[in-house]
C-alpha positions in Angstrom: 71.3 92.2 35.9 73.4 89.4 37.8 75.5 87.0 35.9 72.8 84.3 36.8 69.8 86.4 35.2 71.8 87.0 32.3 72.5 83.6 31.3 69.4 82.8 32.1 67.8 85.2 29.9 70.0 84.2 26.9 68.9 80.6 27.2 65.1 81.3 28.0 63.7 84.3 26.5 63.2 85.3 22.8 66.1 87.4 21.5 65.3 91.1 20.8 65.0 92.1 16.8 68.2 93.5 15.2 66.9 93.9 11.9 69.4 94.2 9.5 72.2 94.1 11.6 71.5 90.3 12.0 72.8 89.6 8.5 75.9 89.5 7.4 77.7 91.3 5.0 78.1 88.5 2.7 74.3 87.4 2.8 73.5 91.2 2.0 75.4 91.0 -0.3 73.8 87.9 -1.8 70.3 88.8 -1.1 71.3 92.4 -3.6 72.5 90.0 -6.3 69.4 87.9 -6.1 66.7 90.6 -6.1 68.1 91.7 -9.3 66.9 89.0 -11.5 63.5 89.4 -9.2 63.2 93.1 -10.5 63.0 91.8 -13.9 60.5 88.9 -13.2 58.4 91.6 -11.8 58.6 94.0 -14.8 57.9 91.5 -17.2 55.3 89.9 -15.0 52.2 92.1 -14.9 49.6 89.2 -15.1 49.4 86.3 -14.3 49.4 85.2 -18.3 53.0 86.8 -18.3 54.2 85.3 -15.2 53.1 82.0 -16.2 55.2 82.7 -19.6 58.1 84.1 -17.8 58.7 81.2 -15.0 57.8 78.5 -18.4 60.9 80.2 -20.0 63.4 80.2 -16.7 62.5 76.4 -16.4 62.9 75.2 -20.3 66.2 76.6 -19.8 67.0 75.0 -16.9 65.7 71.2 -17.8 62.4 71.3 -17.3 60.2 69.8 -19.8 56.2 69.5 -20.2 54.9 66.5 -18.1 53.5 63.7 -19.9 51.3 61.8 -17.8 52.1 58.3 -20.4 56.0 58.6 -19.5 57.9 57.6 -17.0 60.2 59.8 -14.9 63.6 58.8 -12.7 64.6 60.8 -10.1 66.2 64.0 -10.8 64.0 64.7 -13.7 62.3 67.5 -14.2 58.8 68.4 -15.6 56.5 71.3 -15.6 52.3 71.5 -16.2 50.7 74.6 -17.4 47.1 75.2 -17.0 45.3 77.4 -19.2 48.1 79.8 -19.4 47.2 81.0 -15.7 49.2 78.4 -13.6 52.0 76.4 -13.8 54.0 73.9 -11.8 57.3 73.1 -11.8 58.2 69.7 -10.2 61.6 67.7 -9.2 61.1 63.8 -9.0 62.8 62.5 -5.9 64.7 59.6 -5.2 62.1 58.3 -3.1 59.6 59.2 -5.7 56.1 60.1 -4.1 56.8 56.8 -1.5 57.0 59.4 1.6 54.6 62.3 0.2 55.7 65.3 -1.7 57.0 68.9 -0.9 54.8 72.1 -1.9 55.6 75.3 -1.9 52.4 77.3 -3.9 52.3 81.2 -4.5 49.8 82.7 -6.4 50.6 85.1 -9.3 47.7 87.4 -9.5 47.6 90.6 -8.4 45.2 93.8 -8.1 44.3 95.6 -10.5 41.6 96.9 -12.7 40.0 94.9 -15.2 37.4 96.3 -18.1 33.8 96.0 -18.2 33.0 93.2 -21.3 31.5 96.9 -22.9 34.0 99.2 -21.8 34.0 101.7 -24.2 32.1 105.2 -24.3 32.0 109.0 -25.0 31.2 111.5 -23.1 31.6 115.6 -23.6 34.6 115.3 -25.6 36.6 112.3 -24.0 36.9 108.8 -24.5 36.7 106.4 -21.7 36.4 102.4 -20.5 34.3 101.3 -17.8 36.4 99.2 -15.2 35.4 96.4 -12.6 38.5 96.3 -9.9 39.9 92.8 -9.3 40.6 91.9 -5.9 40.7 94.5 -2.3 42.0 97.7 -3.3 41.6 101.5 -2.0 40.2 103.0 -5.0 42.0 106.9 -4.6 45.5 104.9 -4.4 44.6 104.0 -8.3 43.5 107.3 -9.5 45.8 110.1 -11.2 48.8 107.5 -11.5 50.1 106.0 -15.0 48.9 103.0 -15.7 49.2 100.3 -18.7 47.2 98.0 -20.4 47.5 94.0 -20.3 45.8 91.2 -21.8 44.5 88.7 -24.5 41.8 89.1 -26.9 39.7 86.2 -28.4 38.7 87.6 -31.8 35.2 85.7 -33.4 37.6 83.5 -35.6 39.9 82.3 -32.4 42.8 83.5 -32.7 44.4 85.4 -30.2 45.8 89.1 -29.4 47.9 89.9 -26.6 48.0 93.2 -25.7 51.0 95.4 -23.8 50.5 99.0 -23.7 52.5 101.6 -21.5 55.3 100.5 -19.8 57.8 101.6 -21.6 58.3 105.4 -21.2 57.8 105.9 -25.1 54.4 104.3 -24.8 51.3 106.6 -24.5 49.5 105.6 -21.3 46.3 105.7 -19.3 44.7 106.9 -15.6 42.1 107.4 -13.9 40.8 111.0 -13.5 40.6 112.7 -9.7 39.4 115.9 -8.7 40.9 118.8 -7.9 40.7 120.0 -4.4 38.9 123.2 -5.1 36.0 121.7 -6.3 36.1 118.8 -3.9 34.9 120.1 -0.8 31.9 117.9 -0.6 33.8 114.8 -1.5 36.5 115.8 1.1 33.8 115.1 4.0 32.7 111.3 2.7 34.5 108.6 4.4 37.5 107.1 2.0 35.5 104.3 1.1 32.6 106.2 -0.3 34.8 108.6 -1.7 35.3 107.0 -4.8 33.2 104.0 -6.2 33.6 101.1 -8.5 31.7 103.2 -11.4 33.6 106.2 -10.9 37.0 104.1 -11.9 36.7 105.1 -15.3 39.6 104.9 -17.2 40.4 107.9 -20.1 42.0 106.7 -23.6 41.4 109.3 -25.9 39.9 113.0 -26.7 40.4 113.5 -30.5 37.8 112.7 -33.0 38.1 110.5 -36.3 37.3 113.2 -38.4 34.9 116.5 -38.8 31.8 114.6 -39.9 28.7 114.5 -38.4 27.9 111.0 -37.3 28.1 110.1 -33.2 31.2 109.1 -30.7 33.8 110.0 -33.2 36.2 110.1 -30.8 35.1 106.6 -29.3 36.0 105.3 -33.3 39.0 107.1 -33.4 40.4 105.0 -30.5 38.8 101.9 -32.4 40.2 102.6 -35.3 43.5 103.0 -33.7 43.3 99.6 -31.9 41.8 98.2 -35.5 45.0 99.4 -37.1 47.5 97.9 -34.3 45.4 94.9 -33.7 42.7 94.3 -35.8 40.6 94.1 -33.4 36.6 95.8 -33.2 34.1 96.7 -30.6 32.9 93.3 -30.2 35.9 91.9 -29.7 36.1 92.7 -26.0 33.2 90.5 -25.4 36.3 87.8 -25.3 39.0 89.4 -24.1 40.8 89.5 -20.6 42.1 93.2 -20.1 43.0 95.0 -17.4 45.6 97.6 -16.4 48.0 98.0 -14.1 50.8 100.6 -12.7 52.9 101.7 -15.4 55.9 101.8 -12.7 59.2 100.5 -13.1 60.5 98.4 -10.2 63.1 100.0 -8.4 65.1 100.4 -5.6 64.1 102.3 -2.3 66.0 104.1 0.1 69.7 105.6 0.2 71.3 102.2 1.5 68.5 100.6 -1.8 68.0 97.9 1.4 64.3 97.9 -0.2 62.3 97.3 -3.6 59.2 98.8 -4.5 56.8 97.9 -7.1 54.2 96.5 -8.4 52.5 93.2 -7.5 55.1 91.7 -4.7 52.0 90.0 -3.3 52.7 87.8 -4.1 55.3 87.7 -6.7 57.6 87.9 -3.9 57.0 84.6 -2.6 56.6 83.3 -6.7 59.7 84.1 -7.6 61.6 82.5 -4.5 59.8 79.0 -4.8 60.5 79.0 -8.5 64.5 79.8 -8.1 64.2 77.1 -5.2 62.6 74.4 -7.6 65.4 75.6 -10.0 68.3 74.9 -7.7 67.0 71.7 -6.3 68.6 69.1 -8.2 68.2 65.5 -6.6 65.7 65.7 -3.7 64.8 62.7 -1.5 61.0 63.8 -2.3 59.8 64.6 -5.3 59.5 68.4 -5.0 56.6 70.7 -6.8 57.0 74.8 -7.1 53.0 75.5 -8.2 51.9 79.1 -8.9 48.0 79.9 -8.8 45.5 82.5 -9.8 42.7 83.7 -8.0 43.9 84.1 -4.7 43.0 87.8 -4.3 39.1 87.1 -5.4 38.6 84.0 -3.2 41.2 81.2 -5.1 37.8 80.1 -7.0 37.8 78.8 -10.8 39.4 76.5 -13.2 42.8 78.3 -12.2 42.2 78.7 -8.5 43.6 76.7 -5.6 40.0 75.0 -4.7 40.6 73.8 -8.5 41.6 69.9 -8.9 44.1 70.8 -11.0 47.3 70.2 -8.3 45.6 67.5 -6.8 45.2 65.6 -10.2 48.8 66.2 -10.9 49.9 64.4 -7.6 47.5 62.0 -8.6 49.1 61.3 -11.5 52.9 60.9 -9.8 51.4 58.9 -7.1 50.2 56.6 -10.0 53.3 56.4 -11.7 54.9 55.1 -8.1 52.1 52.6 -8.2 50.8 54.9 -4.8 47.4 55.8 -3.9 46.8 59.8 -4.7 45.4 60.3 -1.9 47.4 58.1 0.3 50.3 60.4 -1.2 48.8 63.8 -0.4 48.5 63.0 3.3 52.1 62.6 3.9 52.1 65.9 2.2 54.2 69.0 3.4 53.8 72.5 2.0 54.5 75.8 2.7 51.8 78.1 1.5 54.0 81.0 0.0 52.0 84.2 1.0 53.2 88.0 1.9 52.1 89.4 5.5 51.8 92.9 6.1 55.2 94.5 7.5 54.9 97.3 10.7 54.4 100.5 9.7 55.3 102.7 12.6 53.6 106.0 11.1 50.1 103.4 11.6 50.8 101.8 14.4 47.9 101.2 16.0 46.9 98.9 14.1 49.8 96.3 15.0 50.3 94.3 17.7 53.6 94.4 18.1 54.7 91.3 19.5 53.4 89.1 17.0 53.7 91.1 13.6 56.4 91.3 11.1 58.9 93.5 10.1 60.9 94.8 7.0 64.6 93.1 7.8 63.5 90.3 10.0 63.9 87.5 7.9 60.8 85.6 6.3 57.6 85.7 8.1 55.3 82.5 9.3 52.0 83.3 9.7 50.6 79.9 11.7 47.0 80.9 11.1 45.1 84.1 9.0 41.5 84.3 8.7 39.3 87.1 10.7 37.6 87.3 13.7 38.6 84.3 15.8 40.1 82.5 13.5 37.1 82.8 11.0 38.1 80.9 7.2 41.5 79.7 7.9 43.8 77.3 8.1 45.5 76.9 12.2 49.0 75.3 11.1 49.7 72.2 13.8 51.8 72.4 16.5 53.9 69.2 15.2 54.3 70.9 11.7 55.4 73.9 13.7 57.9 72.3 15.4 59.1 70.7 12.2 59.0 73.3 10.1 61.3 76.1 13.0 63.7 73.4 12.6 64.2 72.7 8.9 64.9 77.0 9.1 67.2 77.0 11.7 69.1 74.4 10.2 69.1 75.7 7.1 70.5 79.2 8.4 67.0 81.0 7.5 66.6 84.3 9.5 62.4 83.9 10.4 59.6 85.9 12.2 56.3 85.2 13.4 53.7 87.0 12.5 50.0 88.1 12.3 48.1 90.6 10.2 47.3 93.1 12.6 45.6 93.3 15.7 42.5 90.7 16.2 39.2 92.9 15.8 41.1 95.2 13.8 43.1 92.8 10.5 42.8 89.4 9.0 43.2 88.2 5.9 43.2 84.8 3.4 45.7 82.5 1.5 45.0 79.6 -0.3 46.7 77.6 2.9 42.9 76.1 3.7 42.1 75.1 0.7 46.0 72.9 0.6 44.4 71.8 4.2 41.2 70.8 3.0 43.6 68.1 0.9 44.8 66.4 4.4 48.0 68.2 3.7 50.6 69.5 6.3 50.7 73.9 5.6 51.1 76.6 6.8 52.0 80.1 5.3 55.4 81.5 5.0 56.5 84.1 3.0 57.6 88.1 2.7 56.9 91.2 5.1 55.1 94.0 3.0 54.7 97.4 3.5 52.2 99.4 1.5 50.3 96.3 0.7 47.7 96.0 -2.2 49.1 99.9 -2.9 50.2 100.6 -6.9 53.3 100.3 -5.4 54.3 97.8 -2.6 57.6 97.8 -0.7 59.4 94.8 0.7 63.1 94.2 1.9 65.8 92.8 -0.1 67.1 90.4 2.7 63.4 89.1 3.4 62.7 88.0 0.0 66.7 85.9 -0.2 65.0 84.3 3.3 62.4 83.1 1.7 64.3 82.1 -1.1 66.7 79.7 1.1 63.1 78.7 2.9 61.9 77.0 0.2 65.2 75.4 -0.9 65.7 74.3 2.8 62.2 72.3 2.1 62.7 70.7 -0.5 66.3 69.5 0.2 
C-alpha cells in the first residue's frame, strides 16, 4: 500500500477491531475493580423485588431520599420513586432544572425464569412437585437438571407479607427440573428442540418423603406443606397471592484464565442496571436534571402497572416539569435517553447466524443498537440520524470505547426493548448497552471492559 493510500485509509475507513488490546492497562484495571461490586448486585438481585431493594439501599446511602411531589428541590438534590416494589428511579435535579428536558437512561430488572402456577403443588408416584409457567423467551432443556432456588413474596389472607429465599447458599437444599436419561430418550432425541420439552413438562421436584405412615392421600405433598407451615406459616391457599418463581442457584463468577469475563445469572439486563445506577450515583451537579429508572416487564412485552408502556415515568417528569412551572409534555420532548438494553455478542462456534459487520463483540466497548424489532424493522424504535450524531460524539468525548450492532442477521434475529415505548413519549432514544454471549441461558456471559463502557456511557450523558 503507498504512503497516499495509507493515509487515506487511516482518515476514511473504519478502523479494524482490536478487542481488548484497545484498552489500556489502567482502564482494565478499573473496569476489574468495578465489576466487583456488580458481582454482588447480581447475587443479591435475583428479582426484580430484590433489585429494587438493593439499588434503594446504594442510593439512601448516597443522598438520595424518597421524592415528595409537595416539596421543592434545588439543584444537586437527590430523590428516588419506588413503584410497587418492582421499579424505581433515581433522579439528580440539574441546575437548569427540567428548563432544557431531562436525561434517561432506563434498564429493566427482570429477568427469565420460571414462575409457579397459582396451584402449583401435587403428588405423583412418590414425589412432590410444582407446576411452573416460564416468564419471558427461554430454551426450556437449558433450565432442566441444573440447581435452582426459590424467590418471592407471599400475600397471606390477613396481608401481611412473606418473602421467600431458598437455595443459594450452598447449605440450602435446592430444587430442578427433572430430564431424561439418554437411554430411554430415543424418541425424544428425534423431536425438534422446541417440542422437546414443553411448558407442562417444567415441573419442578421439592420433596419425596411422606409426613407420616398413615393412610390419608399426598402425604408427601403435606410434608412439604408442613415444612413451609413451620418456616413460614404459610398453607396451600396461600399461593393464590404470592409471586414465586425460581431461578439458577449459581454464584456469579469469573470466566476464563485472564477472568477478562463474568458469567451469571440475569445480565440482561442487570448489566446495563447496574451501570446507569453507579452513573446516577456519581453524577453530582448536572446542567439537566438527570433520572436512572429501572423497569419490569420488559422480557414479557414491558406491559402492566410496572412496565415501561406504564405512566408511571411519565407522571414523574410530569411532576418535575411542574415544579419548574414547565409543561410535562413540553419537557419530555426535549427529552434524551439512552434505552439501556444487552445485544447479543458473536459467537464464532454459531456463526452463521451473524452478520458480521454490523454485530457486536465481547471486548469492543458498549454496543448501540440504532434500531431492533424483526423483519424489516417490524415493532421498533429507528433511533434518528441527528440523535446519532449526537449521541457518537458525547462517547467519543467522553473516552467511551463503542460498537454498533444488530441482533443477528435480518430474516434470521430481532428482538425488543422498551426504546419504542420511550419513543412513543416524543423522546430522543435509542438503545445502548452490553454485548452478551449465551443470552437468556441460566448463565449468561459478558465482558468485564464492556460493562465499565457502559458505565462511563451513562455518566458521559448525564454530565
Amino acid at each position: 500500500m503507498s504512503d497516499n493510500a495509507k493515509e487515506l485509509r487511516e482518515k476514511l475507513m473504519m478502523k479494524e477491531r482490536k478487542g481488548a488490546a484497545d484498552f489500556t492497562p489502567e482502564v482494565l484495571e478499573q473496569a476489574d475493580a468495578f465489576c466487583e461490586d456488580y458481582k454482588k448486585f447480581l447475587d443479591n438481585s435475583r428479582t426484580e423485588r430484590e433489585a429494587v431493594a438493593y439499588v434503594k439501599a446504594m442510593a439512601e446511602e448516597n443522598g438520595f431520599v424518597e421524592y415528595d411531589p409537595n416539596k421543592s428541590y434545588k439543584p444537586g438534590d437527590r430523590v428516588y420513586i419506588i413503584n410497587r416494589e418492582k421499579a424505581i428511579g433515581l433522579a439528580v435535579i440539574g441546575k437548569n432544572g427540567t428548563d432544557n428536558g431531562v436525561k434517561l437512561a432506563i434498564a429493566h430488572i427482570d429477568s427469565p425464569r420460571i414462575d409457579l402456577k397459582p396451584n402449583p403443588l401435587y403428588q405423583d408416584n412418590g414425589m412432590a412437585l410444582f407446576k411452573t409457567h416460564y416468564y419471558g423467551g427461554i430454551k426450556k432443556y437449558q433450565w432442566t437438571a441444573i440447581p435452582l432456588a426459590m424467590h418471592g413474596r407471599v400475600v397471606k389472607l390477613d396481608g401481611s407479607t412473606v418473602d421467600i429465599r431458598i437455595g443459594d447458599d450452598p447449605e440450602d437444599e435446592c430444587f430442578l427440573i427433572t430430564d431424561l436419561l439418554p437411554h430411554l430418550d430415543k424418541e425424544m432425541a428425534t423431536k425438534t428442540m422446541s417440542k422437546a420439552f414443553t411448558g407442562e413438562d417444567l415441573n419442578i421436584l421439592v420433596g419425596s418423603r411422606p409426613y407420616d405412615g398413615s393412610d390419608e392421600k399426598d402425604l408427601i405433598a403435606l410434608n412439604v406443606m408442613k415444612i413451609l407451615n413451620d418456616r413460614y406459616g404459610i398453607c396451600e391457599s396461600d399461593f393464590l397471592s404470592a409471586e414465586l418463581n425460581f431461578c439458577p442457584a449459581f454464584k456469579t463468577r469469573d470466566v476464563g484464565f485472564d477472568r477478562s469475563m463474568i458469567g451469571g445469572y440475569g445480565h440482561d439486563d442487570r448489566c446495563c442496571a447496574y451501570p446507569s445506577v453507579m452513573a446516577a450515583i456519581d453524577t453530582k451537579l448536572p446542567e439537566c436534571t438527570c433520572i436512572t429508572y429501572l423497569t419490569d416487564k420488559e422480557e414479557t412485552g414491558s406491559d402492566g402497572n410496572t412496565g415501561m408502556q406504564s405512566d408511571f415515568l411519565r407522571y414523574f417528569i410530569y411532576d418535575l416539569a411542574k415544579s419548574d412551572g414547565n409543561e410535562g409534555y413540553r419537557v419530555l420532548s426535549k427529552s434524551k435517553c439512552l434505552s439501556a438494553d444487552v445485544n447479543a455478542a458473536y459467537d464464532p462456534t454459531f456463526a452463521s447466524v451473524y452478520e458480521p459487520k454490523n454485530c457486536s463483540f465481547i471486548n469492543e466497548g458498549v454496543v448501540i443498537s440504532k434500531y431492533t424489532g424483526h423483519g424489516g424493522k417490524y415493532d421498533t424504535s429507528d433511533a434518528s440520524a441527528e440523535f446519532m450524531g449526537e449521541i457518537r460524539a458525547m462517547l467519543e468525548k467522553n473516552g467511551v470505547k463503542w460498537q454498533i450492532g444488530e441482533l443477528g442477521k435480518v430474516d434470521i434475529g430481532g428482538g425488543g426493548t422498551i426504546a419504542k415505548y420511550v419513543a412513543n413519549m416524543n423522546v430522543d432514544v435509542v438503545d445502548l448497552g452490553v454485548a452478551v454471549l449465551c443470552m437468556h441461558a441460566p448463565f449468561e456471559v459478558i465482558g468485564k471492559a464492556d460493562i465499565y463502557m457502559a458505565y462511563k456511557a451513562f455518566y458521559g450523558l448525564f454530565n
